[in-house]
C-alpha positions in Angstrom: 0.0 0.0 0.0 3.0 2.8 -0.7 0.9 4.5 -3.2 -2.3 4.3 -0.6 0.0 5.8 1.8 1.3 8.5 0.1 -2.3 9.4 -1.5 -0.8 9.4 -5.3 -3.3 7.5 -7.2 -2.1 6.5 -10.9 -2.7 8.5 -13.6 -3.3 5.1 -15.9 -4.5 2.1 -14.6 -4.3 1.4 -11.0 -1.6 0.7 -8.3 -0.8 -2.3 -6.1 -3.5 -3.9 -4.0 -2.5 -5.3 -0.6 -3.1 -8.7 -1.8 -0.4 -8.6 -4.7 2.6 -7.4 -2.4 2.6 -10.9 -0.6 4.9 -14.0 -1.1 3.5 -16.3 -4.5 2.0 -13.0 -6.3 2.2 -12.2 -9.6 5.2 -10.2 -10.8 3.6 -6.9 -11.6 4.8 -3.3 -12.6 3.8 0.7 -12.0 5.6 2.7 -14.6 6.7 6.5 -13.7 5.5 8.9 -15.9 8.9 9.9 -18.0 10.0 6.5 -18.5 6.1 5.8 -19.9 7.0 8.3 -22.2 10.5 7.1 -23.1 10.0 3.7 -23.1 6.2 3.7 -24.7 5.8 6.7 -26.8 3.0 7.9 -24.5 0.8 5.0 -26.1 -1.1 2.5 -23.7 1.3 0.5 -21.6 -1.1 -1.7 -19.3 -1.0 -5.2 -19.6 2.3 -5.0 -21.4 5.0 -7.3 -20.4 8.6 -5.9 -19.0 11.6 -8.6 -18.0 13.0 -6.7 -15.2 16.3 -9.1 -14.4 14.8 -11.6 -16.4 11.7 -12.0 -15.2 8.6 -10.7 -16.7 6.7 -8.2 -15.1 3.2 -7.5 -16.4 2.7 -3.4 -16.3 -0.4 -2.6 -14.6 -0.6 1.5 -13.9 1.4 4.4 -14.8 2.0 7.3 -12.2 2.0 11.0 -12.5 4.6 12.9 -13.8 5.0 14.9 -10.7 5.5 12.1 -8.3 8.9 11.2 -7.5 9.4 8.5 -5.2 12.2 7.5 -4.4 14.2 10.0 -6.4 14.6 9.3 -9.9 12.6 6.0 -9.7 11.8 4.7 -13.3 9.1 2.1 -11.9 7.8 0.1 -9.2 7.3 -3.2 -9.2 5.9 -5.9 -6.3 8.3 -7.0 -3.9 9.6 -10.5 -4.6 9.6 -11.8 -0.7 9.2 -15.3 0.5 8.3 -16.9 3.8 11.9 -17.3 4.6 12.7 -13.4 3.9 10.1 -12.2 5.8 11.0 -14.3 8.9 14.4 -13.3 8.7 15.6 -10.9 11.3 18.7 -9.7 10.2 17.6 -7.9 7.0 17.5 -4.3 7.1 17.4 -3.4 3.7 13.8 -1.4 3.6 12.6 1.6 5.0 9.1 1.9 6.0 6.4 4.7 5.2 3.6 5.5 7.5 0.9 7.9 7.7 0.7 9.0 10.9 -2.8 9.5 12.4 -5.2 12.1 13.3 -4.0 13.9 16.4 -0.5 11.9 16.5 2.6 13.8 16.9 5.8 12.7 15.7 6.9 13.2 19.0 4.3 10.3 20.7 5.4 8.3 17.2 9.1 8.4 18.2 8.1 7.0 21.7 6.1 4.3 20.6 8.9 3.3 18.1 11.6 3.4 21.1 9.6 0.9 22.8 8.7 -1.9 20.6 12.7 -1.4 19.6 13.6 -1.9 23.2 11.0 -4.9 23.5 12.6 -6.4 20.2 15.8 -5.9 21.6 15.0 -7.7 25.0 13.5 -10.7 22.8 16.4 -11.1 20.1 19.6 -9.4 21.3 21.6 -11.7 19.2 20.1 -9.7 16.5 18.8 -6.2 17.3 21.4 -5.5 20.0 22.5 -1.7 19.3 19.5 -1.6 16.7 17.1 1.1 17.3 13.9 2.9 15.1 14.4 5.8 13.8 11.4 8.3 13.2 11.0 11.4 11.1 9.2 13.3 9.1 9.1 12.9 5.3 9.5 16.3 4.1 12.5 16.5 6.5 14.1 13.1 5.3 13.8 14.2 1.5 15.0 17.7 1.8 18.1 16.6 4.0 21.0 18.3 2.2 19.1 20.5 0.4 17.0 22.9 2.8 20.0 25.9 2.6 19.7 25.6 -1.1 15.6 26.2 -1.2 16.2 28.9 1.5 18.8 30.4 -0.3 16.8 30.2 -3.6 13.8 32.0 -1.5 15.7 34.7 0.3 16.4 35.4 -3.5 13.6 35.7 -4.9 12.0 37.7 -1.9 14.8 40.2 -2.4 14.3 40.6 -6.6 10.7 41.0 -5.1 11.3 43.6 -3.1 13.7 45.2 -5.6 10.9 45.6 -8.2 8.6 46.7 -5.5 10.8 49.6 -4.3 11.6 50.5 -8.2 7.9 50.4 -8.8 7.1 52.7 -5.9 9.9 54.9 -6.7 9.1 55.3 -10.0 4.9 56.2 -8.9 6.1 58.8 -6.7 7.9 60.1 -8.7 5.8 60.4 -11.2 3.1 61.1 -8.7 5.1 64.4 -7.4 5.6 65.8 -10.8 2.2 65.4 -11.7 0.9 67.5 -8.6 0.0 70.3 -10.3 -1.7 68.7 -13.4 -3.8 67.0 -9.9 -4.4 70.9 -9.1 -5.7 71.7 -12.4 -8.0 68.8 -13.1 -9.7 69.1 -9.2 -10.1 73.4 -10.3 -11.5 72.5 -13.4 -13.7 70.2 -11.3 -12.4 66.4 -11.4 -13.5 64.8 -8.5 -11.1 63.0 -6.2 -12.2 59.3 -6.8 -11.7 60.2 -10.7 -7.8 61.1 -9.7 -7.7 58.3 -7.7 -9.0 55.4 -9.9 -6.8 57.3 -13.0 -3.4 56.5 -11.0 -4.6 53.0 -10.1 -5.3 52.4 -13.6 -2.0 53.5 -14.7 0.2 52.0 -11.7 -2.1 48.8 -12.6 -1.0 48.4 -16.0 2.4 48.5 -15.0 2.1 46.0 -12.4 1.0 43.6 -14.3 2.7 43.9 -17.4 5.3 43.9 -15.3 4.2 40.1 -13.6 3.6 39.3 -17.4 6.7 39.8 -18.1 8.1 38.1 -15.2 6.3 35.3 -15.6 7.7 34.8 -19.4 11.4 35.2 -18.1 11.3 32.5 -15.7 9.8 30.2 -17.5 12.7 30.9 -20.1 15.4 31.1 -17.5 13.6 27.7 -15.7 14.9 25.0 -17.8 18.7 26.7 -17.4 18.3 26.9 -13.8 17.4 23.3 -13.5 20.5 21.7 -15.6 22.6 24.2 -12.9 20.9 22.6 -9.6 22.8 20.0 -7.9 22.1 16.7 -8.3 20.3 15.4 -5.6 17.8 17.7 -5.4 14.4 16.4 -4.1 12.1 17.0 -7.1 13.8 18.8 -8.7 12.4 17.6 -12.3 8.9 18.7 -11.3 9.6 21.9 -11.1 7.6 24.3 -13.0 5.2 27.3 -13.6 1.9 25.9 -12.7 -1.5 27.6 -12.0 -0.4 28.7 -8.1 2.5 30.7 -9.3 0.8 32.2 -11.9 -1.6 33.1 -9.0 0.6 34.4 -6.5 2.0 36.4 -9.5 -0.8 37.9 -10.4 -1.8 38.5 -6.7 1.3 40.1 -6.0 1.1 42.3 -9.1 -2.1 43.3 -8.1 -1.3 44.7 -4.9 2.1 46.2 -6.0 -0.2 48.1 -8.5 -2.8 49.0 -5.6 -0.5 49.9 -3.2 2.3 52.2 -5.0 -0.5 53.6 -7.4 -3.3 54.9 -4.4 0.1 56.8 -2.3 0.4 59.6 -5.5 -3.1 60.4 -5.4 -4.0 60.3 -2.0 -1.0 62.3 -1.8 -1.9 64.8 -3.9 -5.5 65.3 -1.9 -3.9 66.9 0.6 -2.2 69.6 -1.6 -3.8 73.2 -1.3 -5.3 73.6 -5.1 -4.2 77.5 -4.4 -0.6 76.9 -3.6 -0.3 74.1 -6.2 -1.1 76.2 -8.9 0.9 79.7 -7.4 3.7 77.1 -7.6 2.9 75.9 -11.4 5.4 77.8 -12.7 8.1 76.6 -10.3 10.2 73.0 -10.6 8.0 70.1 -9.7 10.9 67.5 -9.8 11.3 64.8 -7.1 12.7 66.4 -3.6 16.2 65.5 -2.9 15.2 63.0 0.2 12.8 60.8 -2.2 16.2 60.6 -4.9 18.7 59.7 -2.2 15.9 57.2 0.0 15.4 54.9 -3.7 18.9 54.8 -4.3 19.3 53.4 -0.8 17.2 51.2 -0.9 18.2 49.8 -4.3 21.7 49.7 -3.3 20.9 47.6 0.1 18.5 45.2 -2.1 20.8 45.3 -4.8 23.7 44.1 -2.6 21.8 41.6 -0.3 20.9 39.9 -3.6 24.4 39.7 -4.8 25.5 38.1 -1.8 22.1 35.3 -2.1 23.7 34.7 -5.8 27.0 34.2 -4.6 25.7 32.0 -1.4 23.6 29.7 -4.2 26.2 29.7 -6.6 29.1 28.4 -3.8 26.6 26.3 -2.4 25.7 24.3 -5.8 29.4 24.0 -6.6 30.6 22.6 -3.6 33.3 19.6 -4.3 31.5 16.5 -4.1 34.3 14.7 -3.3 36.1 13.5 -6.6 37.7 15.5 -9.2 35.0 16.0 -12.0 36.9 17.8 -14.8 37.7 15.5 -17.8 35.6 12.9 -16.0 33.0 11.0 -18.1 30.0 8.5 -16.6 28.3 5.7 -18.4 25.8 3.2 -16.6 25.8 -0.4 -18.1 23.9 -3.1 -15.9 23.4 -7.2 -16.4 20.7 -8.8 -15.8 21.1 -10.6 -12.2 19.6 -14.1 -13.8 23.1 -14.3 -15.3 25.4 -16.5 -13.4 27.6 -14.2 -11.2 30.9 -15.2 -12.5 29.7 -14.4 -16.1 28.9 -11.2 -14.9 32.5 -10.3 -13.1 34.1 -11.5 -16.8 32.4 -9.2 -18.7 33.4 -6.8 -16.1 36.4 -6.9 -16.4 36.8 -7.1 -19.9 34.7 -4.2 -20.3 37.1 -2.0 -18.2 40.4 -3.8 -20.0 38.7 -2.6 -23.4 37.8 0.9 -21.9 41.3 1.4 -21.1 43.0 0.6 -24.1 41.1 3.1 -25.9 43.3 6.3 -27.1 42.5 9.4 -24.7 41.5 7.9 -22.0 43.6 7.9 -19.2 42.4 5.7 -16.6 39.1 3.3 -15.9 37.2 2.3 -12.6 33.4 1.0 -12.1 31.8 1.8 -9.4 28.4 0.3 -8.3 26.7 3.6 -7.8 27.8 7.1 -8.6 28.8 9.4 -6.2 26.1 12.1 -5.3 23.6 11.5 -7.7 22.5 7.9 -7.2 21.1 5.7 -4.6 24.2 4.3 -1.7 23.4 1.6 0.1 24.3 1.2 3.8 25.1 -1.8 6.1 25.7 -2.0 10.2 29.3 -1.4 10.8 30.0 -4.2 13.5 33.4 -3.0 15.5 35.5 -5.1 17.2 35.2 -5.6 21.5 32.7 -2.6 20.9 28.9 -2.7 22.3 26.9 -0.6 21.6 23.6 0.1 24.0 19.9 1.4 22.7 19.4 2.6 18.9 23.2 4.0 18.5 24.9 1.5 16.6 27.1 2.8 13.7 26.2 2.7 9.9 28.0 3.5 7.0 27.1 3.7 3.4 29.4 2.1 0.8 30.0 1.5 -2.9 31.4 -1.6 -4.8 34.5 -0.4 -7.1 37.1 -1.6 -9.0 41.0 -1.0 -8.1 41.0 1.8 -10.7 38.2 3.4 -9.6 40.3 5.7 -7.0 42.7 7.1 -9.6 39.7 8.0 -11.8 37.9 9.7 -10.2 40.9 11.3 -8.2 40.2 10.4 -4.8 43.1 11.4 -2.2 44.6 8.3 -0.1 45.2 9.8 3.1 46.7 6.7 5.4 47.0 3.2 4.6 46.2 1.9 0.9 44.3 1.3 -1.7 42.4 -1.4 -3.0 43.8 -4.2 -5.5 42.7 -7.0 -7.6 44.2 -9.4 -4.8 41.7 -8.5 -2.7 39.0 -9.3 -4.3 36.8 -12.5 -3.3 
């Protein structure tokens, strides 16, 4: 029941039932929305038949394009568990997802957790000893990494916000202090006050929003650039887009820039003596030395706090990630697991021992995941005369390579050694 449980019905089809995620099921398939596309040509996929790993998989449901779960997923398929799996206690390999319920903190989840991990621990310490439940939000799991990035990206675009805003409003009073005689005029000649006001709206109105318009139409040109420059890892990054709430809070926000800095020059000018305005019509009407110096403060303080946001993102989204990535070049090749294993190591290693000898390339490695952007598994980390009390025993992720794999991707040895082909099993 993942899909029940994270309330994503499929777009095509349906999802797994409860019944088809036992042991003795049929093998079946939930396609993601992209690889429907690449795979099918957006024509009807269900009841199709995939061999995932050599066994077929009949397709029963495709999902929609915004759900990403886990990252990067290109489809779902039942789990493939026997009795003897199931029963077996020393498997951690999963990660469960739970929908907590009405009126249940994650706080009063955690405790709960803590004691059937204590209880388990008291029944099996052979097995759980050190082993301990973890829980946490979801949001929280799949932004880990990434929440200075979003904040920095927000504090960003509050601050070109507020940089349009204080242009806007500099530019209506402005205008709006020049014009206070042509006010004069029009209320001697008998305009009413409303008619003023509704005339500035009108005007400070259409430049508000052709100004969202035009906001609008260079972000969704700038989007696609902005995306191939995001780190990878990004939760959801793909799904990003301009969708009917952005458009709203655009058009919202245009709206009461428009309202807001269009009402202050005409309000303004209600207070303004129609005698003195026009004894004065002869006189300089340009903007007061205060209202010049106050807009080039404030664009100068925005202007600056946003160059230091561009820098922050910009640092933040290069940060090393590790190995040296100039002149480095990734392909993923995979085998099916039916083959037998030692076929698989073979071709392997002929693979690399052909990859080598072509001209250019300098050195080879394999690697059963790549750094930063894909999935790394983790195991226990079991050290020696060490016990470890309660849910604190150690973890560490790791990666299969090959011997080579160090050099190429230019990893620094800092005690001890590296890896060889003699060590290999």
């Amino acid at each position: 029941g993942l899909f029940d449980v994270l309330g994503r019905p499929a777009t095509t089809g349906r999802a797994f039932s409860g019944a088809e995620e036992g042991p003795g099921g049929e093998n079946l398939a939930v396609l993601s929305h992209a690889y429907w596309r690449r795979a099918f040509g957006s024509e009807d996929a269900v009841g199709s038949i995939l061999r995932i790993d050599g066994t077929p998989h009949r397709v029963i449901g495709v999902m929609p394009a915004e759900f990403a779960y886990p990252r990067a997923a290109d489809l779902w398929m039942t789990a493939p568990f026997d009795a003897e799996t199931l029963s077996a206690r020393n498997d951690y390999f999963l990660r469960t997802v739970a929908r907590l319920g009405e009126g249940v903190s994650v706080e009063r989840a955690r405790e709960e957790m803590g004691g059937i991990a204590a209880s388990t621990r008291e029944r099996f310490p052979e097995t759980y000893a050190g082993i301990g439940i973890a829980v946490e939000p979801m949001g929280e799991w799949l932004r880990a990494g990434t929440g200075s990035l979003w904040w920095i990206l927000m504090a960003g675009v509050v601050l070109v916000l507020l940089i349009g805003c204080v242009n806007l409003a500099n530019l209506l009073l402005s205008r709006g202090t020049n014009r206070r005689s042509e006010y004069a005029v029009r209320r001697a000649l008998g305009a009413g006050e409303g008619r003023l006001v509704r005339q500035a709206l009108t005007e400070s109105l259409v430049l508000a929003l052709g100004g969202g318009a035009l906001g609008v139409l260079v972000g969704w040109l700038l989007l696609e650039a902005l995306l191939r420059w995001m780190p990878g890892g990004v939760p959801r990054a793909a799904s990003v887009g301009i969708d009917p709430g952005i458009l709203a809070f655009t058009l919202g926000m245009s709206l009461l820039a428009g309202l807001l800095f269009g009402a202050l020059p005409a309000l303004k000018a209600r207070r303004d003596a129609i005698g003195s305005r026009l004894r004065r019509r002869g006189g300089s009407e340009r903007a007061s030395p205060a209202l010049i110096a106050a807009e080039i403060a404030m664009a100068v303080i925005l202007l600056s706090a946003a160059g230091l946001t561009v820098r922050s993102f910009t640092a933040l989204s290069s940060r090393e990630p590790g190995i040296e990535t100039r002149h480095l070049a990734a392909a993923r090749i995979s085998i099916p697991n039916d083959r037998p294993s030692g076929e698989r190591h073979a071709f392997y290693r002929r693979l690399e021992a052909r990859l080598a000898r072509l001209p250019g390339v300098r050195s080879v490695g394999l690697v059963s995941s790549l750094p930063v952007v894909d999935f790394t598994p983790g195991a226990w980390v079991n050290e020696p005369g060490v016990t470890h009390e309660g849910g604190d025993r150690p973890s560490a992720k790791y990666q299969v390579v090959s011997p080579g794999y160090f050099e190429t991707a230019g990893v620094e040895l800092l005690r001890g050694r590296l890896l060889t082909r003699d060590d290999g099993v």
